[in-house]
NUTOR-630738 format. One line per 8 residues: for each residue x negated, y negated, z of C-alpha. Coordinates in nm, 2 decimals, m for minus. Layout:
<recs>
X,Y,Z; ...
</recs>
This chain:
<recs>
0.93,7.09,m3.53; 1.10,6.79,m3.37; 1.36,6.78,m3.66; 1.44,7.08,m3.61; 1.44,7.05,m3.23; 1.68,6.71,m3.29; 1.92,6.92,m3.52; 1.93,7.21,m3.30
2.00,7.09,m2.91; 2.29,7.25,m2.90; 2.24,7.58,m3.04; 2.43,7.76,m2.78; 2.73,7.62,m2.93; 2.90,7.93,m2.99; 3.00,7.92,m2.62; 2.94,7.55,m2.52
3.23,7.32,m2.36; 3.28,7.04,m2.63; 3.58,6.82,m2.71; 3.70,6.74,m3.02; 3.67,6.42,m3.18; 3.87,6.44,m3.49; 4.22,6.39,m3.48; 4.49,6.46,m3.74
4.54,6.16,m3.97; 4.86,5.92,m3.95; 4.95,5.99,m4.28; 4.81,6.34,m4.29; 5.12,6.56,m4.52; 5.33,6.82,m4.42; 5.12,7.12,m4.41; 5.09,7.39,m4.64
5.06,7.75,m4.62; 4.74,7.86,m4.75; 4.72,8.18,m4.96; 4.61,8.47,m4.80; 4.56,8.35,m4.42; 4.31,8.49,m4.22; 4.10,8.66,m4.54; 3.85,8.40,m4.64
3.65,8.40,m4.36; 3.60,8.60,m4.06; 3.51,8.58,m3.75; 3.14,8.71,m3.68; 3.07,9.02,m3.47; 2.72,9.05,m3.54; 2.44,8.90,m3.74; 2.48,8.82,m4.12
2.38,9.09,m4.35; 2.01,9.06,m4.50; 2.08,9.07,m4.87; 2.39,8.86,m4.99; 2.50,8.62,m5.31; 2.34,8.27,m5.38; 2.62,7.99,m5.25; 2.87,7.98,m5.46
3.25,7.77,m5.57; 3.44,8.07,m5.38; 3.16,8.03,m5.03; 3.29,7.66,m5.06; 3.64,7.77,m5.09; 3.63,7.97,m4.83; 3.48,7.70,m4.61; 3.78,7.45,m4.71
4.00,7.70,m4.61; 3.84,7.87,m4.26; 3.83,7.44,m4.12; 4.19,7.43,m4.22; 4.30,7.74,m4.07; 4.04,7.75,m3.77; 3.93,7.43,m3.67; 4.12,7.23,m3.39
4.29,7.02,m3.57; 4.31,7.18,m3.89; 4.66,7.32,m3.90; 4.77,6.92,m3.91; 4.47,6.77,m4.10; 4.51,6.61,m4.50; 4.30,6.90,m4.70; 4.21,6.60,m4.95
4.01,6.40,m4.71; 3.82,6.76,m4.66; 3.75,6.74,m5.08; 3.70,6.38,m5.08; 3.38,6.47,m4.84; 3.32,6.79,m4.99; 3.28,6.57,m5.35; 3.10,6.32,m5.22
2.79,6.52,m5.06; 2.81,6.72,m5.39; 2.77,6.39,m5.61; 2.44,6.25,m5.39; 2.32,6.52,m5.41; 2.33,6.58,m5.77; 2.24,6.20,m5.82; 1.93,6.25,m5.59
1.83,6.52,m5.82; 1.90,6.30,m6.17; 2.12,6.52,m6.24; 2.48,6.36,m6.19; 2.73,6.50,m6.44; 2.99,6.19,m6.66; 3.25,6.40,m6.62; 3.25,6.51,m6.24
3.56,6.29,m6.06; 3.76,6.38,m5.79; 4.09,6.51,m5.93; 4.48,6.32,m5.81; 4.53,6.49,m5.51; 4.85,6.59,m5.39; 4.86,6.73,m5.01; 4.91,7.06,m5.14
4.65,7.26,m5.03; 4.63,7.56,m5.29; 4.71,7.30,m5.57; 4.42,7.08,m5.43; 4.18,7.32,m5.41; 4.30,7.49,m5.76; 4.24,7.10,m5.97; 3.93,7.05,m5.71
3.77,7.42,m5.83; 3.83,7.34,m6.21; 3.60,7.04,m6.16; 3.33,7.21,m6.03; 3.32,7.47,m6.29; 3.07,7.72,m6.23; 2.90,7.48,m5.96; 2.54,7.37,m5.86
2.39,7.58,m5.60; 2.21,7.30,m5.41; 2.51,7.09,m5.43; 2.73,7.33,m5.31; 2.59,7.38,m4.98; 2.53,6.97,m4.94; 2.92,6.99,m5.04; 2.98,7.27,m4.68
2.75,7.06,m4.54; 2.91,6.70,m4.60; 3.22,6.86,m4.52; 3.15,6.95,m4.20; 2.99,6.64,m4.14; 3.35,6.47,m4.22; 3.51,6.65,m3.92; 3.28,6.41,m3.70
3.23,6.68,m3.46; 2.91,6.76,m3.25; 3.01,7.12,m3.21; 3.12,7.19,m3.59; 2.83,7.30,m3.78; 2.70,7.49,m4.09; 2.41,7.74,m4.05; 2.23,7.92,m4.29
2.03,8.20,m4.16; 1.67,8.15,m4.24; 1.42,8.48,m4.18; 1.15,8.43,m3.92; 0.82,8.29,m4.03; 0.52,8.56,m4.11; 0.27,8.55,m3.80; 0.55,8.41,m3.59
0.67,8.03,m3.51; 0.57,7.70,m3.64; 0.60,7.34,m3.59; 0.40,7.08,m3.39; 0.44,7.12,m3.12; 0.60,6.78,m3.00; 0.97,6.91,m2.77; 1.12,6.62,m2.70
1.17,6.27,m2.75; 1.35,5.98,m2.52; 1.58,5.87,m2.76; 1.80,6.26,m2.76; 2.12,6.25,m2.72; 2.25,6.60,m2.72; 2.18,6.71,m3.11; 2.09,6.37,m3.20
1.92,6.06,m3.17; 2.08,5.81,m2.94; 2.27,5.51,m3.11; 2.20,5.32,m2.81; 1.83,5.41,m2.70; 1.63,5.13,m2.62; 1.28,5.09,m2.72; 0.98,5.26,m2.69
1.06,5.61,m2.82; 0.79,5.82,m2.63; 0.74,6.19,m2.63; 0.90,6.38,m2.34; 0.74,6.76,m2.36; 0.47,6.87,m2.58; 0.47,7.31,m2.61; 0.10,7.36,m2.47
m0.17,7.47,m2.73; 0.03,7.38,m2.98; m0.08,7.12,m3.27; 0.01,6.82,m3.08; m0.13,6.94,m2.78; m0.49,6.99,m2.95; m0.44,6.67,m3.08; m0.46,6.53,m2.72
m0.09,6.38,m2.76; 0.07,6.37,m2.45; 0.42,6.32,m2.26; 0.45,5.93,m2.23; 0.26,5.88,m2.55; 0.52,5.61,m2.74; 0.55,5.68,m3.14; 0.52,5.31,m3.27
0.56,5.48,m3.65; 0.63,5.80,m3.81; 0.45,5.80,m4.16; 0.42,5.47,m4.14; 0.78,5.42,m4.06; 0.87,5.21,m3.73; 1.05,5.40,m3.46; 1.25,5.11,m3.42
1.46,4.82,m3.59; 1.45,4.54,m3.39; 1.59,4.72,m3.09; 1.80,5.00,m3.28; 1.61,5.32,m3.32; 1.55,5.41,m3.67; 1.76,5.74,m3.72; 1.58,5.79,m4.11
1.26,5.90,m3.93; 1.43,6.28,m3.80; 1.37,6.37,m4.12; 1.02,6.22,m4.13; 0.91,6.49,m3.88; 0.94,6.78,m4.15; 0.63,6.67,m4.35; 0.34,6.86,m4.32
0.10,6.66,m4.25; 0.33,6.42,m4.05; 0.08,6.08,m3.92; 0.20,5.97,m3.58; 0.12,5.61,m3.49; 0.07,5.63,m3.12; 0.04,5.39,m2.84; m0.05,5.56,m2.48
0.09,5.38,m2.18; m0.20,5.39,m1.94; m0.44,5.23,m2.15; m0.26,5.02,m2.41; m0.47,5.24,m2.68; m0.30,5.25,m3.03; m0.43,5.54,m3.22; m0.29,5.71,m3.58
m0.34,6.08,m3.55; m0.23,6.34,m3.81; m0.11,6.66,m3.73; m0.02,7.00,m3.92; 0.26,7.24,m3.83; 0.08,7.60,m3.67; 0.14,7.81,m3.43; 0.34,7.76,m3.15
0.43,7.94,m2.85; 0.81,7.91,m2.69; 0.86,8.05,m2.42; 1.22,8.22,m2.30; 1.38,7.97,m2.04; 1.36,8.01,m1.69; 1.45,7.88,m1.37; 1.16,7.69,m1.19
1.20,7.59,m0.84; 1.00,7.43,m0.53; 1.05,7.29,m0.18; 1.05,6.93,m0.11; 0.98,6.72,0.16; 1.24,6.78,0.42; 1.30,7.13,0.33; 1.57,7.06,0.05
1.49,7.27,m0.24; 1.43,7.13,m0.59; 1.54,7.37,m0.87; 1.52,7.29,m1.24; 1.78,7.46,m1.47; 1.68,7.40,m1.85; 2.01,7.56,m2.01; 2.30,7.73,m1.91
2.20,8.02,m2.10; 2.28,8.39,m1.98; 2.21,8.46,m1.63; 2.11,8.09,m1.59; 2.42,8.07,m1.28; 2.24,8.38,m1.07; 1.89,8.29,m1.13; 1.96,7.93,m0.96
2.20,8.12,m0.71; 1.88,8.34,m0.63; 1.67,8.08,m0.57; 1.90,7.92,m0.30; 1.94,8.22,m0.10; 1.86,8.03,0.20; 2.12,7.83,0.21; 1.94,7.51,0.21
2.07,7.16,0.39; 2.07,7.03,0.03; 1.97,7.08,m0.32; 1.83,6.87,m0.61; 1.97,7.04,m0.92; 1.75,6.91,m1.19; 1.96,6.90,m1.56; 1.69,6.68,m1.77
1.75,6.78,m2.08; 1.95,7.07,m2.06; 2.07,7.12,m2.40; 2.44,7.35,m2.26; 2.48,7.66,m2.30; 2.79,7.91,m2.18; 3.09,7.79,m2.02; 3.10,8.08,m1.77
2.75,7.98,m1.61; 2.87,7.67,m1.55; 3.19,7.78,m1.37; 2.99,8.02,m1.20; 2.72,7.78,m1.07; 2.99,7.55,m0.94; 3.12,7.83,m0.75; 2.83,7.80,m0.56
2.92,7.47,m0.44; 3.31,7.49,m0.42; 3.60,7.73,m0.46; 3.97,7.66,m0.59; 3.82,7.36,m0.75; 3.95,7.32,m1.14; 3.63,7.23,m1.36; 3.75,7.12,m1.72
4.04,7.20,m1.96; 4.04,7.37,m2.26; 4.33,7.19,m2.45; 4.49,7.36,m2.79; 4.63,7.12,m3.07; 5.00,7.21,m2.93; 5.05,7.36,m2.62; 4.92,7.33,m2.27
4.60,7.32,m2.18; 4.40,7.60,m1.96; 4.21,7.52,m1.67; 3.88,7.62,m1.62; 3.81,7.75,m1.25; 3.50,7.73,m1.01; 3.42,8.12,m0.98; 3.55,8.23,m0.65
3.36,8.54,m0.65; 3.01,8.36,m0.57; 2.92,8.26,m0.19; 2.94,7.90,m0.09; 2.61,7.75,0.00; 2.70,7.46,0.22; 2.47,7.25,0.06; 2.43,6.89,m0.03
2.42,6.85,m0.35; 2.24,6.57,m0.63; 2.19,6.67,m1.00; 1.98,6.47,m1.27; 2.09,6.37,m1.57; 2.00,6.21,m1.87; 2.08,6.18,m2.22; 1.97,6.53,m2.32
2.23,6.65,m2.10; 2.44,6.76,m2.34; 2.73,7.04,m2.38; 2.81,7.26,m2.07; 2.60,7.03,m1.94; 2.76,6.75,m1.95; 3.05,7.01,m1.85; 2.89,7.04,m1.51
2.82,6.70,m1.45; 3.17,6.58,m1.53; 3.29,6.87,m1.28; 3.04,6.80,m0.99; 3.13,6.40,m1.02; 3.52,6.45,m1.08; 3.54,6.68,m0.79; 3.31,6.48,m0.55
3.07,6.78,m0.52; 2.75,6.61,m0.49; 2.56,6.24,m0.61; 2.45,6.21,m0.97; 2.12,6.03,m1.06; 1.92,5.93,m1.39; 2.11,5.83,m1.67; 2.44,5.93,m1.88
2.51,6.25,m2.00; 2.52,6.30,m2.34; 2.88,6.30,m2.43; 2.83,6.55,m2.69; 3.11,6.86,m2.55; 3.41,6.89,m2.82; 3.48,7.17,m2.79; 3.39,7.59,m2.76
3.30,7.69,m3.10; 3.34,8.02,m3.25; 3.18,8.14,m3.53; 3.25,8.29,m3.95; 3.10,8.44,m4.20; 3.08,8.30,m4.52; 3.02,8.49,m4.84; 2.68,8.39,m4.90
2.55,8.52,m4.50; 2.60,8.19,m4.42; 2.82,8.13,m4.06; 3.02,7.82,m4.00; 3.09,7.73,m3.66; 3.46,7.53,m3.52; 3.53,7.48,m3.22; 3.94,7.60,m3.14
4.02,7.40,m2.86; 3.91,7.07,m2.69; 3.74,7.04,m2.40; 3.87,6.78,m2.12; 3.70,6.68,m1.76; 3.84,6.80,m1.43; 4.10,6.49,m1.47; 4.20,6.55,m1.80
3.97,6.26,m1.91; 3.75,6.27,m2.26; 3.37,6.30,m2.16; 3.31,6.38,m2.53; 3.12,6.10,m2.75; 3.11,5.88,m2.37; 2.98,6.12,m2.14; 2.92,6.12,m1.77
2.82,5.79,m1.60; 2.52,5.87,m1.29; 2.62,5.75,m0.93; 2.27,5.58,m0.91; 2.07,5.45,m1.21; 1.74,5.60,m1.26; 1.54,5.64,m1.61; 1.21,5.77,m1.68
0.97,5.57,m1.86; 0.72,5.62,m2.09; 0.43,5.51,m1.79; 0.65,5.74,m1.55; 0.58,6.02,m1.78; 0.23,5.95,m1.83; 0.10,5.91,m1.47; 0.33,6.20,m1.34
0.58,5.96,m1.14; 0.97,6.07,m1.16; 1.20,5.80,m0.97; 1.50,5.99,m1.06; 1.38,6.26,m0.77; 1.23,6.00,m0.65; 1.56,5.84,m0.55; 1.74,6.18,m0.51
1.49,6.22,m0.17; 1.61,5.84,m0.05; 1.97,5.98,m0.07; 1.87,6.33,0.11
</recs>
């Protein structure tokens, strides 16, 4: 589960604030027109259709062509160094496999789109269905883009959903593990009476080694152990911080529980209120605004791991706090940008104001943070965003019921500053440990209280 947790942070992508981190090349050619615009791919309106073909040459055709006609930069981008990725995910992948082919090389390239494609597609021949979608896959992965992504649809599992059990690990960073975590890696949520939970494994238990595999490299996590997570059994090497007590446990994927988020909130000492926001998802905005219907002196907005969600929630909850108040851009490869706008509409509270962060704050939230900090609406405590907000991504369908998400536009900060890949620096320092999580302390409200 907690590969699929890692790899998925960020599903509401579709409407997140994210900027772009590809740019066209320096010596990218004059563009050409590519035949039949607007035809290979379409933009979804509902969900993929049940039955539909194996992956095919033409699905990774029509992905080459939806990025160059769709994606942010695309219009501008060389289409070769979309092949040259495209070729190169297709060889490992073959050559993982044993079965690499003498005569598969990447064709001369010219610049010209349809010609590319055209020498690229005669290679290929009739194509190898596994390497094919590592091809879309690689591909997508060449745009360097936290928002762009591949997604085949996958049905539900008989008797409901699976996994361990284990939600979340310190070293997140939006979709991803951080580059620059710092040992231990320790578990942050565990889904209760799942696997891990009836294992006994607890939030602050630190992962020494994942199938025997350290968590860390000298002090560089070890990014090769995501994928350590699918196996079934997977043996967890576990050291808990209250006791020093190293244990090896082995756990199964069952059943598991997830609930729908909500909006939890409490009163604190002094009367401020304490709310904790998990996702800008639908709705998120008035649920929080309904909980402050007091109007209280001041409010700690708690953003832990919130993985994003919808732009328009986030405008919305800021309205809450200011009006006339610009909140981002969203910035088109030519042309000016457009500003996003606190929501006017919603009553001011008139109420301090201090939001944690960390580095699961990713997406709309790091959207919010970067508009409460830029705009001097409250104090932000904990650690760095996640710097992973490229851009709003829309989706299209691919042939085989596949959808490939691009984001359009590039997102910038209320001061027309990048937060993507940086992200948004706290006001006061204040991480959670792996004994913090184990003996229930949280200095990040625990300093948000000193500042009330």
């Amino acid at each position: 589960m907690l590969a699929a947790m890692i790899r998925t942070l960020c599903a509401a992508v579709l409407a997140a604030a994210c900027s772009i981190s590809m740019s066209a090349a320096a010596s990218a050619p004059t563009p050409q027109p590519v035949s039949t615009p607007g035809t290979d791919c379409a933009a979804i309106t509902g969900p993929p259709p049940q039955s539909v073909p194996p992956t095919s040459v033409n699905t990774l055709r029509q992905a080459y062509l939806c990025v160059l006609e769709h994606y942010y930069s695309g219009p501008v981008m060389d289409s070769r160094a979309l092949l040259k990725s495209a070729l190169a995910a297709y060889t490992q992948d073959l050559i993982r496999r044993g079965a690499d082919r003498a005569d598969l090389r990447l064709p001369a390239l010219t610049g010209n789109r349809d010609t590319d494609w055209a020498a690229f597609a005669k290679v290929l021949g009739t194509g190898d269905p596994a390497a094919l979608r590592a091809a879309i896959t690689g591909m997508v992965a060449g745009l360097h883009d936290n928002h762009a992504r591949w997604v085949r649809p996958t049905p539900p599992p008989q008797g409901g959903p699976v996994g361990t059990g284990i939600a979340g690990v310190s070293a997140q960073q939006g979709p991803q593990f951080d580059p620059a975590a710092r040992p231990p890696l320790f578990i942050t949520k565990v889904l209760a009476g799942s696997p891990a939970a009836k294992a006994d494994i607890r939030p602050g238990d630190i992962m020494v080694k994942v199938n025997g595999v350290p968590a860390f490299i000298g002090d560089s996590v070890n990014h090769n152990i995501i994928d350590l997570f699918a196996a079934d059994p997977v043996r967890l090497t576990l050291k808990r911080p209250t006791t020093g007590r190293t244990r090896t446990v082995e756990i199964r994927q069952g059943p598991i529980t997830r609930q729908p988020p909500k909006v939890t909130s409490k009163t604190l000492p002094g009367g401020a209120v304490y709310v904790q926001l998990p996702g800008f998802y639908e709705g998120a905005a008035d649920q929080v605004i309904a909980k402050l219907q007091g109007r209280p002196e001041a409010v700690v907005l708690d953003l832990r791991g919130n993985g994003g969600g919808s732009p328009r929630e986030v405008t919305r909850l800021l309205g809450a706090f200011a009006h006339g108040k610009v909140t981002s851009y969203f910035c088109p490869l030519k042309g000016e940008c457009v500003p996003n706008r606190t929501d006017d509409s919603v009553r001011l509270l008139g109420s301090r104001l201090v939001v944690l962060t960390d580095r699961a704050c990713a997406s709309a939230c790091d959207d919010f943070s970067a508009a409460v900090k830029g705009n001097g609406l409250g104090t932000l405590v904990g650690t760095r965003t996640a710097g992973a907000v490229s851009g709003p991504g829309e989706g299209y369908l691919l042939d085989d019921g596949s959808v490939l998400i691009l984001p359009k536009v590039r997102h910038l900060g209320p001061a027309r500053e990048i937060i993507d890949t940086i992200g948004v620096p706290v006001d006061h320092y204040a991480p959670m440990t792996a004994l913090d999580l184990a003996t229930g302390r949280d200095p990040g409200l625990a300093k948000a209280l000193t500042l009330l």
